[in-house]
ZAMARGU-4260 file (C-alpha; in steps of 0.2 Angstrom, whole numbers, plus 5000, padded with zeros to 4 digits):
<rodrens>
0) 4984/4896/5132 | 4981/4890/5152 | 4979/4904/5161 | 4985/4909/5180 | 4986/4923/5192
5) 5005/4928/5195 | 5014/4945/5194 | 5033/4936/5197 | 5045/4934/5178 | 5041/4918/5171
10) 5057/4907/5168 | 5062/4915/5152 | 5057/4933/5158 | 5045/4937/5145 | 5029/4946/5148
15) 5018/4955/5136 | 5012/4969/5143 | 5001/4983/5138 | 5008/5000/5134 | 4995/5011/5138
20) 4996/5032/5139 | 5017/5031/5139 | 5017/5018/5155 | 5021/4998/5153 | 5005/4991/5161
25) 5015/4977/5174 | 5002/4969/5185 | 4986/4959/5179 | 4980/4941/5176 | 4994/4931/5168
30) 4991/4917/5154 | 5005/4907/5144 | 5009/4911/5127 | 5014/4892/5122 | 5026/4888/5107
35) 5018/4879/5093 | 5034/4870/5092 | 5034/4860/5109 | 5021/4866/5121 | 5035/4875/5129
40) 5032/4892/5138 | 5038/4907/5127 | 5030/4921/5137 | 5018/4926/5146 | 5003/4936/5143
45) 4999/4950/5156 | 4981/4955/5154 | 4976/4972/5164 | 4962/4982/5166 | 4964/4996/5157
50) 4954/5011/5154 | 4951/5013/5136 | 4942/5030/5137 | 4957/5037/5145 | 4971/5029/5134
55) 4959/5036/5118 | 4958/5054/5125 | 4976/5051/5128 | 4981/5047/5108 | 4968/5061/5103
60) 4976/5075/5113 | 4993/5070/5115 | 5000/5063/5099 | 4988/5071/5087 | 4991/5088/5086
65) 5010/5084/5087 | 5006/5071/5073 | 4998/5084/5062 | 5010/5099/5066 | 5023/5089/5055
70) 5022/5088/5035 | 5017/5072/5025 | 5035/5070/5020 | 5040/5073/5038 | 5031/5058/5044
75) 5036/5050/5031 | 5054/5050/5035 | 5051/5045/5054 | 5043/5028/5046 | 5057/5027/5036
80) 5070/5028/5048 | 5060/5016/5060 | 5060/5004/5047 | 5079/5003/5046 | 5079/5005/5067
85) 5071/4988/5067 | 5077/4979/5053 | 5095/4981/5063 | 5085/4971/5076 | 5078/4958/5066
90) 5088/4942/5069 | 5080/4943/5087 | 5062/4944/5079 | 5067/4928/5068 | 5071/4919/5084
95) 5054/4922/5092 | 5045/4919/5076 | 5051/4901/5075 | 5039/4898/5088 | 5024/4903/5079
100) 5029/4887/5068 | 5035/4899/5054 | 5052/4894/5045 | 5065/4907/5040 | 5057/4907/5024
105) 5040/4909/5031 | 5049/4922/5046 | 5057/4933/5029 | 5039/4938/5025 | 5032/4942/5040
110) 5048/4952/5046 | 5058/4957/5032 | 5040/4958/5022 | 5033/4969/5036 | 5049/4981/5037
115) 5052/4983/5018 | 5034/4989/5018 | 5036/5004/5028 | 5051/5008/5014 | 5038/5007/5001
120) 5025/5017/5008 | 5037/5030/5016 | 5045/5032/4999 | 5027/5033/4987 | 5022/5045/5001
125) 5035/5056/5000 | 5035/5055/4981 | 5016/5055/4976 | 5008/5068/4990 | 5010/5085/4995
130) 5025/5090/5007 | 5013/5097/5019 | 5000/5094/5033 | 4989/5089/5020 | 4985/5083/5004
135) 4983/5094/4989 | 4973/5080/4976 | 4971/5083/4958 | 4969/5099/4950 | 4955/5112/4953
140) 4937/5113/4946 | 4932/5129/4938 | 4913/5132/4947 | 4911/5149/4938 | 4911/5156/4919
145) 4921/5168/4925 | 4934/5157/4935 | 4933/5166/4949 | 4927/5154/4960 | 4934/5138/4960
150) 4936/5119/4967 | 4950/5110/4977 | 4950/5092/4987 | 4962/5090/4998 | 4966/5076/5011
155) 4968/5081/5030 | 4973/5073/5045 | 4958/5066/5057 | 4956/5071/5074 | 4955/5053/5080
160) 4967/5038/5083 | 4968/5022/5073 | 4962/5005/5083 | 4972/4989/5074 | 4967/4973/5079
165) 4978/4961/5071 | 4978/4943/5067 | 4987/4927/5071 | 4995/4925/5056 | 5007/4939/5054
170) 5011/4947/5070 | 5025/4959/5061 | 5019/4963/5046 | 5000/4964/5049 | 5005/4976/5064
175) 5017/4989/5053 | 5008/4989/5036 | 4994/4995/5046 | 5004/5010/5058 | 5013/5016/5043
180) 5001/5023/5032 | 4990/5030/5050 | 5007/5036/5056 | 5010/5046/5040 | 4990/5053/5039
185) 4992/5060/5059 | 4982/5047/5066 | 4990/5038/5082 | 4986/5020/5085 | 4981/5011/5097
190) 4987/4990/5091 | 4978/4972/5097 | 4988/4958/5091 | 4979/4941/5095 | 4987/4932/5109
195) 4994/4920/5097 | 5011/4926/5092 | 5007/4941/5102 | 5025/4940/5111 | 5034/4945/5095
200) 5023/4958/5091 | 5029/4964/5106 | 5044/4965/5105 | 5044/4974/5088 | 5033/4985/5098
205) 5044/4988/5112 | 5057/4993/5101 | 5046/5005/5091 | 5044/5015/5111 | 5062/5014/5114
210) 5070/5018/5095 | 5060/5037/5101 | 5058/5040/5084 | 5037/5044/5084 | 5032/5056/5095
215) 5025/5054/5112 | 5008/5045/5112 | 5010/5040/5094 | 5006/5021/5097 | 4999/5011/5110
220) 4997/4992/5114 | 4985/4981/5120 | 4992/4966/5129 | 4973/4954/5131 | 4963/4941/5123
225) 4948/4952/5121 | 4948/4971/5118 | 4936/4975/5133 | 4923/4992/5129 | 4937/4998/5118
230) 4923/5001/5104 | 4912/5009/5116 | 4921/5025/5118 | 4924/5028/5097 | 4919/5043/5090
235) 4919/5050/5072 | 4936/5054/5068 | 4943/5036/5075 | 4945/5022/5062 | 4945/5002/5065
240) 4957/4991/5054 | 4952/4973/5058 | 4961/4958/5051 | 4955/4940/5055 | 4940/4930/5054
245) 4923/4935/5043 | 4915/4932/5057 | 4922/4941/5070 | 4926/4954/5059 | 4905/4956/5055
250) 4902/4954/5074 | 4914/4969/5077 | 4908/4979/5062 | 4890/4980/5068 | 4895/4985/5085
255) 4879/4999/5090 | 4894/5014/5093 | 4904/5008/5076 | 4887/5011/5069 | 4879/5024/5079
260) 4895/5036/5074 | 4898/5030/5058 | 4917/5026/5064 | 4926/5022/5048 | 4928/5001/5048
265) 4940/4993/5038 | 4941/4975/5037 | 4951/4963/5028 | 4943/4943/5031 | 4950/4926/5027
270) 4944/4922/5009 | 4943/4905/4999 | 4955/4912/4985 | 4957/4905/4969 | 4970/4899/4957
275) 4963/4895/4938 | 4974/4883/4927 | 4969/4889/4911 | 4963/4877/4897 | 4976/4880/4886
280) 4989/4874/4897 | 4995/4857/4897 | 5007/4846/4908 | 5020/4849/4897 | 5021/4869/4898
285) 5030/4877/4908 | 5013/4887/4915 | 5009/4869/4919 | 5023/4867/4931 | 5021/4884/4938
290) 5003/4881/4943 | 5007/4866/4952 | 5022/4876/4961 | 5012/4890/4966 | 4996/4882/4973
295) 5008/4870/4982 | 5020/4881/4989 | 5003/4893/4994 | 4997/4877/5005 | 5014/4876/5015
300) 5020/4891/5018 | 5016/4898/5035 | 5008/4880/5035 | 4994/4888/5025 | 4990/4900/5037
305) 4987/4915/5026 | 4974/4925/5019 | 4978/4924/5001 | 4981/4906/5002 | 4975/4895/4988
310) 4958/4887/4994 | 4951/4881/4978 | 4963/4878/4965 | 4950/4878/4949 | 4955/4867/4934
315) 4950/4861/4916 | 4940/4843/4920 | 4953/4834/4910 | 4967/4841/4920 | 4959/4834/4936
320) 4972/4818/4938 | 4986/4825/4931 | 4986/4843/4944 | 4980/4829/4956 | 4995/4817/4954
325) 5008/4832/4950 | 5002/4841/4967 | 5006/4824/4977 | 5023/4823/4971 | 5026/4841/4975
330) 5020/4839/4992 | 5027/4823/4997 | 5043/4832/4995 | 5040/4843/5009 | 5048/4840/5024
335) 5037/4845/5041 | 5045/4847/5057 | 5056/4859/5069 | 5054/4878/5058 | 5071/4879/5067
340) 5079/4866/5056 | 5085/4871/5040 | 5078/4856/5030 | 5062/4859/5037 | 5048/4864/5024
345) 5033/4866/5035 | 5033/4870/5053 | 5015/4868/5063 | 5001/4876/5063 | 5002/4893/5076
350) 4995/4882/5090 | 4986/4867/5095 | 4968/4873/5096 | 4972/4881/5077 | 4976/4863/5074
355) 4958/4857/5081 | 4950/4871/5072 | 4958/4868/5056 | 4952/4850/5059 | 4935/4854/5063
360) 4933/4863/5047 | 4942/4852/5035 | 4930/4839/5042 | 4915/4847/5033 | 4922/4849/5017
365) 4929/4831/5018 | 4911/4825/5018 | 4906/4834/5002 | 4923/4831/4992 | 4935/4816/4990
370) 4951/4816/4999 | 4968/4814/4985 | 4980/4818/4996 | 4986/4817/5017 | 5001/4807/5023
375) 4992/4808/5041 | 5003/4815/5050 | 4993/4824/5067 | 5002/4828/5082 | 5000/4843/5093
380) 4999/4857/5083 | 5010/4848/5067 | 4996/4841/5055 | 5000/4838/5035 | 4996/4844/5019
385) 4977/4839/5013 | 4972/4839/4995 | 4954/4837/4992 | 4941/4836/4975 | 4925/4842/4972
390) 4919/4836/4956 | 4904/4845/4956 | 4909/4863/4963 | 4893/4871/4954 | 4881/4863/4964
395) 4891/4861/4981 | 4890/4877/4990 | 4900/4869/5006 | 4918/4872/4995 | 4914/4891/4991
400) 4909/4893/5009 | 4919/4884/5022 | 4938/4888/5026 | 4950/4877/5032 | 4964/4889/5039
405) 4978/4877/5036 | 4989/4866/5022 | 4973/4862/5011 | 4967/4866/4993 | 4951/4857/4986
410) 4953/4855/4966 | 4937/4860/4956 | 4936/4854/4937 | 4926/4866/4925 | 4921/4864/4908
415) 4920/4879/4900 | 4930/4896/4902 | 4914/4903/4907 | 4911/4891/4920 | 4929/4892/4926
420) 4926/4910/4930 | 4908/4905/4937 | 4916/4893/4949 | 4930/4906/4954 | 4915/4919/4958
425) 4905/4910/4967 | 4915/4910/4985 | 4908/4929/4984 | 4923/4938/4985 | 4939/4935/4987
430) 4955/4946/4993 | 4965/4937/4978 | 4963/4925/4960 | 4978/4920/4950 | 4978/4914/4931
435) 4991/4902/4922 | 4989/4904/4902 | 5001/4905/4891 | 4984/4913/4879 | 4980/4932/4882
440) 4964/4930/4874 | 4960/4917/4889 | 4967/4930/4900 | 4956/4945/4896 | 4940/4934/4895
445) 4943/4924/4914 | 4953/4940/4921 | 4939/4954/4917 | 4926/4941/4922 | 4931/4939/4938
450) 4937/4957/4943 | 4923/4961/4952 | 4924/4946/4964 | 4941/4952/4969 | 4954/4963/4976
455) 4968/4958/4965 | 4970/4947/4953 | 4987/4939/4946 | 4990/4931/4929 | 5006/4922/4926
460) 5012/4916/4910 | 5035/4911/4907 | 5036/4929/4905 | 5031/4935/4921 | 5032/4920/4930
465) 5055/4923/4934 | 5050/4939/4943 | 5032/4936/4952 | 5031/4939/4969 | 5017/4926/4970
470) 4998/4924/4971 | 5000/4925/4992 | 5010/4943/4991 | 5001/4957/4991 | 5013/4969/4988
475) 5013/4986/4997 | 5015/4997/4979 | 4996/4989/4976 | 4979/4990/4986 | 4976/4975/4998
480) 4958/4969/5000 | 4942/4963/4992 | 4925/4964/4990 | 4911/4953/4999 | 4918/4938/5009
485) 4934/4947/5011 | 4927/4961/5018 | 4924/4973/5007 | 4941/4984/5013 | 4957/4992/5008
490) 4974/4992/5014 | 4990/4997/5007 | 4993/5003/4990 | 5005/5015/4990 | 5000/5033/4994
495) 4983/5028/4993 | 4984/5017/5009 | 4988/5035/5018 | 4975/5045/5010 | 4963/5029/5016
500) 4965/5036/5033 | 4961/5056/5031 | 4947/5064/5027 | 4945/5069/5009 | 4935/5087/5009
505) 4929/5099/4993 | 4936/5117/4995 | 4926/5131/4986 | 4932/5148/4986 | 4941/5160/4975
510) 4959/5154/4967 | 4968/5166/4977 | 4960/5161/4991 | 4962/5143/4990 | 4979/5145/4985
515) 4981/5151/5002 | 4975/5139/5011 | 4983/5125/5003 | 4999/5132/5001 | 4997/5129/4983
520) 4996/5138/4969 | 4981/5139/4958 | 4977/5144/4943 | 4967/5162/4943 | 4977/5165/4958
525) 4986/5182/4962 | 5004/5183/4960 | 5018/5194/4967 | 5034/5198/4959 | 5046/5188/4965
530) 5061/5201/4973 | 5076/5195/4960 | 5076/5181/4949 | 5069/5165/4957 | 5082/5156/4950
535) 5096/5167/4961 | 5083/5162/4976 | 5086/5148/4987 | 5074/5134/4993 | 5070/5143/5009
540) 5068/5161/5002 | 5055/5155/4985 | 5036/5159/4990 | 5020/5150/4983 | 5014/5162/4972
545) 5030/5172/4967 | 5032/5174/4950 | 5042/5180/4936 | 5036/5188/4919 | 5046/5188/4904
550) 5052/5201/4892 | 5043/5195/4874 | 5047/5187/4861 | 5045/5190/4843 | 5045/5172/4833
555) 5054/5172/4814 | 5050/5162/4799 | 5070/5160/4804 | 5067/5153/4822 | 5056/5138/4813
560) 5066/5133/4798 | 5081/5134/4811 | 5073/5123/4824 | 5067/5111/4813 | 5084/5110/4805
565) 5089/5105/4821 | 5080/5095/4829 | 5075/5086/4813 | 5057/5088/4813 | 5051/5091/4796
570) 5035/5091/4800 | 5024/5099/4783 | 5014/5109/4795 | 5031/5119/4800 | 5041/5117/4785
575) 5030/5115/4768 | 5019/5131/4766 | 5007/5121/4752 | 5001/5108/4763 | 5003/5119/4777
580) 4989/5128/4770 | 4978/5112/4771 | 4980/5110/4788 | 4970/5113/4803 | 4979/5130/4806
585) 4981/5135/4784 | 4999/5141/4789 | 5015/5137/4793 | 5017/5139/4814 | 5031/5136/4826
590) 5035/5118/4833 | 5027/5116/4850 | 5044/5111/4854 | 5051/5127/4849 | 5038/5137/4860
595) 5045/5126/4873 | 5062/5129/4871 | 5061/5147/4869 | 5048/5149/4883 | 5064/5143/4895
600) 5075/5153/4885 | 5064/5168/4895 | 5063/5163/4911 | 5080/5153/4912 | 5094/5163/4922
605) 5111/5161/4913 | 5122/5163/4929 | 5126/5151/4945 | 5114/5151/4956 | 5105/5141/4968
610) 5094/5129/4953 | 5106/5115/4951 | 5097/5107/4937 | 5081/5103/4927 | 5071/5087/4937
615) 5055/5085/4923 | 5040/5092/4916 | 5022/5089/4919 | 5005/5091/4911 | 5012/5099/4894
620) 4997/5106/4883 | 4997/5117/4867 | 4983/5125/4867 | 4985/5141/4853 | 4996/5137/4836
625) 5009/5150/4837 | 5016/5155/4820 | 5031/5166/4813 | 5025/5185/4818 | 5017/5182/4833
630) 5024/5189/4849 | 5026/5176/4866 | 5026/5180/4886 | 5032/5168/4897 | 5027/5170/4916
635) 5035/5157/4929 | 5026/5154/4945 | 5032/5144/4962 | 5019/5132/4963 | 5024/5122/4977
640) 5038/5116/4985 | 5046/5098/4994 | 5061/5095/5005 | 5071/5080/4998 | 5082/5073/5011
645) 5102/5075/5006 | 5112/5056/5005 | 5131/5054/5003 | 5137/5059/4988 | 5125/5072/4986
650) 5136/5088/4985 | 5121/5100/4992 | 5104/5099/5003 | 5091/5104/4991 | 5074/5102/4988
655) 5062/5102/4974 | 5053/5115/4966 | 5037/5114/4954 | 5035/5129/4944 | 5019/5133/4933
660) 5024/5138/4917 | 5011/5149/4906 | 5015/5157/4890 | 5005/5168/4881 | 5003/5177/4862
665) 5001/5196/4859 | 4985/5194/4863 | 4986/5186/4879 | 4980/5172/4871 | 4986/5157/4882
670) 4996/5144/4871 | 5006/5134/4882 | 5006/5130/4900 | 5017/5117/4910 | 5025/5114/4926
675) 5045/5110/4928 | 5052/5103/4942 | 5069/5109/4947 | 5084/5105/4960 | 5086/5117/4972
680) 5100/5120/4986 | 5094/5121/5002 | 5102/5137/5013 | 5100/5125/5027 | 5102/5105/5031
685) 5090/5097/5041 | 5086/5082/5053 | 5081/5071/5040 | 5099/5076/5030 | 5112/5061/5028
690) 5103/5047/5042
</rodrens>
């Protein structure tokens, strides 16, 4: 990257510019942003003062508190819809990306990768947490004998903004899995690509501002090679996410302020992954030809330019010459050149001084290994494949220690399962290990040996292998990160990644109380007699808290042998009054089943109305037997409530309702308790409807 002073449109009419408090930063110290391809110019980078106290107090007051007036779900549907805003403008993003060296196939997963994790996390959100502000988690915790004072977490938006600084590798997807779970907790974010690739980060970022989809403030972007005294004006309800070297990332971590305030500090580092052939597996099995595709195709995509790349690929000592000779063939199949050209296989490394360093580091693991494999190719930032050995990887600690961050794996042998998963620890952490074995007993023994040494671990056998998304793929569904080395942080994972960036607190008070501040309701609670039916009520008129109580129910030795003529359950405890009597209840009682059945059967309304249909049950218990002669209450309670969004075909906008069931016996003994979820029409449709 040469730098120059200029404030004139390069050639091309690029320029990367910071986006700072709503404004495009224009004017500043100009450097080239060079295509790893030919040296050519793709952009320019225009690097500005800018006042990062100012542009934090900004995202805090701003975009915050307009963040955090909107639901969970709410948030959720804005990443949702930017998702599909972008991926309309994706064959620009391709274009741009070629110049990072990456080839369509490597382009798919950074863009495509990057965009259809937004989809994921938006959807899990909007599924797995609460359709408010806030996060109601778990159930509560009775404090008291009594039950009148009681425990509730929940999950709340900061007060702070989320700072990104991204890596090299993945200028897409390394930007949006990180804003969409801190979008969807109320954090704004302020984003630092590296320079390298920094112009197609950009412009996904520049469509982000324009598509207007976040509100005002919600991101920001920082257009420089370093980030200035950015971490200087943190405070405690700001967050870091880094992604990049352990190094840097450590350097960063310990910063006095990071420290000082105790700024929450995620980090995800390179790490020397493994992948373990296991020693059941021969050249002739299919897990054999698997491995060799996996750890091969792990070297050369994005040129091996990934943090879950394969490093050490760990392998019975007797499978040394034949992974060795299999991983040559494989390689000298893949064609390197132009990532433009379609019978490209590997483009080059992201630029020219990645090329020295991944030199410069290859160079000290060549002297404590033996070289098997490099076609010599080494030109500007192109370099080849490089397959090393280490024959003794207990006693050489340069293997588990030193990454080259490019086409290279180093083969280790081992002797023993033990020492297989001894060898696979001993890098200290890892964000990823991978198994082949076609044996389950080998894949117990290695896999719960080496869980603590890493964030995911994949094992792969013919069954699983047709519909893998890979060792290198860290799927957004699942956590992203590992222990140690890797940085000891954790992104993605569903909902999890959203409550990763709030503030978990413990509520204590009494149930009706809490109910009231979480919107939720709780057992204990009050209730109010819901006006009519709550069935006849529509989404917008149901309460928390409103409730209906039943007329009772006498059950009939009738009712049982009927039910169990009908369902078929013969059961002896309901239909044979002998064994019956030797049973934990000595009588004959009611199906749980029944007690079900005729507990909805109370509280079900037989007209139209506004519940279009039964959606599922939760957290089913019997607790009490109830037998022929005893008398049941059912009482239905709105729990809590969420907005779905109405798509074509649906007939209606609704949303869904959870209602906590209880029934009791003629001696209010609880016996049963539930929630249902229903379908229920919506009076009114909403912005989210039919987009």
């Amino acid at each position: 990257m040469s730098t120059k002073k200029k404030t004139e449109e390069t050639s091309n009419g690029k320029r990367v510019k910071s986006y700072i408090q709503g404004k495009w930063l224009t004017e500043g110290s100009e450097s080239d942003l060079i295509s790893a391809i030919d040296g050519s110019t793709v952009a320019t980078l225009v690097d500005t003062v800018i006042d990062y106290k100012s542009a934090l107090d900004y995202g805090r007051s701003v975009a915050g508190p307009e963040l955090r007036k909107l639901s969970i779900h709410q948030r959720a549907f804005k990443i949702k819809f930017l998702a599909a805003y972008l991926m309309d403008r994706k064959e620009k993003y391709y274009e741009l990306s070629s110049h990072t060296g990456a080839t369509r196939k490597d382009s798919w997963i950074d863009i495509e990768g990057g965009f259809g994790s937004m989809f994921v996390l938006s959807s899990k959100a909007r599924r797995e947490l609460s359709d408010l502000p806030f996060h109601v988690e778990g159930g509560t915790e009775r404090l008291s004998r009594g039950g009148t004072f009681v425990g509730q977490h929940i999950c709340v938006p900061k007060h702070g903004i989320a700072v990104h600084i991204n890596a090299f590798n993945f200028p897409v997807w390394g930007m949006v899995e990180k804003l969409a779970p801190a979008i969807m907790a109320g954090l704004p974010c302020i984003v630092k690509p590296s320079p390298v690739g920094s112009y197609l980060a950009y412009e996904v970022f520049k469509d982000i501002v324009e598509s207007e989809i976040l509100p005002g403030g919600s991101v920001q972007f920082i257009a420089a090679d370093k980030p200035g005294d950015l971490l200087d004006h943190l405070n405690s309800q700001d967050s870091v996410s880094f992604t990049g070297s352990a190094t840097t990332g450590k350097k960063l971590k310990s910063h006095p302020n990071i420290v000082d305030n105790s700024v929450q500090f995620n980090m995800e580092a390179d790490s020397l992954n493994a992948s373990i052939l296991g020693p059941d597996v021969t050249p002739d099995m299919e897990e054999f030809g698997l491995f060799i595709k996996e750890v091969g195709m792990e070297m050369t995509v994005k040129t091996g330019q990934k943090c879950t790349a394969i490093r050490r690929t760990i392998v019975p000592r007797k499978r040394v010459e034949d992974v060795s000779e299999a991983l040559k063939n494989f390689l000298s199949k893949t064609t390197i050149g132009d990532p433009t050209q379609k019978e490209t296989r590997m483009g080059p490394l992201a630029s020219s001084l990645q090329a020295e360093r991944f030199d410069e580091q290859l160079a000290v693991l060549e002297d404590v290994t033996e070289t098997v494999y490099s076609n010599g190719i080494h030109e500007g930032a192109f370099t080849s494949p490089k397959v090393l050995v280490c024959h003794q990887p207990i006693k050489v600690d340069k293997v588990h220690e030193v990454e080259a961050f490019g086409p290279m794996t180093t083969i280790m042998p081992y002797d023993s399962v033990r020492e297989a998963i001894k060898i696979a620890n001993k890098a200290d952490g890892s964000l990823v290990a991978s198994l082949f074995t076609a044996d389950d007993d080998v894949a117990a023994e290695i896999t719960l040996g080496c869980a603590p040494y890493h964030g995911r671990f994949m094992v792969i056998n013919r069954n699983s292998a047709g519909e893998s998304t890979g060792h290198g793929s860290p799927m957004p569904h699942m956590v992203h990160g590992g222990p140690g080395r890797a940085g000891g942080g954790e992104e993605l994972g569903g909902a999890r990644a959203v409550l990763h960036n709030m503030q978990r607190i413990a509520l204590q008070g009494s149930p009706t109380t809490l109910m009231n501040i979480v919107q939720q309701h709780i057992k204990g609670a009050e209730t109010k007699e819901a006006p009519k039916h709550p069935f006849q009520m529509h989404f917008e008129e149901l309460e928390v808290g409103q409730s209906l109580l039943s007329e009772p129910r006498t059950v009939t030795d009738k009712d049982v042998e009927d039910f169990a003529n009908l369902s078929g359950d013969h059961f002896y405890a309901h239909t044979d009054p002998d064994a019956a009597s030797r049973s934990l209840f000595g009588k004959i009682v009611a199906h749980g089943y029944f007690v079900l059945s005729a507990a909805a059967g109370q509280f079900v309304h037989p007209d139209e109305g506004p519940v279009l249909l039964n959606y599922g049950l939760e957290s089913l218990s019997f607790l009490a037997p109830v037998a022929p002669g005893d008398t049941i209450t059912t009482k239905l309670i709105v729990k809590r409530k969420t907005v779905r969004q109405q798509r074509e075909g649906d007939l209606f906008p609704f949303g869904v309702v959870y209602w906590d069931v209880e029934v009791k016996n003629q001696d209010e003994i609880l016996v049963a308790e539930y929630t249902i979820l229903t379908l229920v029409k919506r009076k009114n449709k909403l912005d989210i409807d039919l987009v």
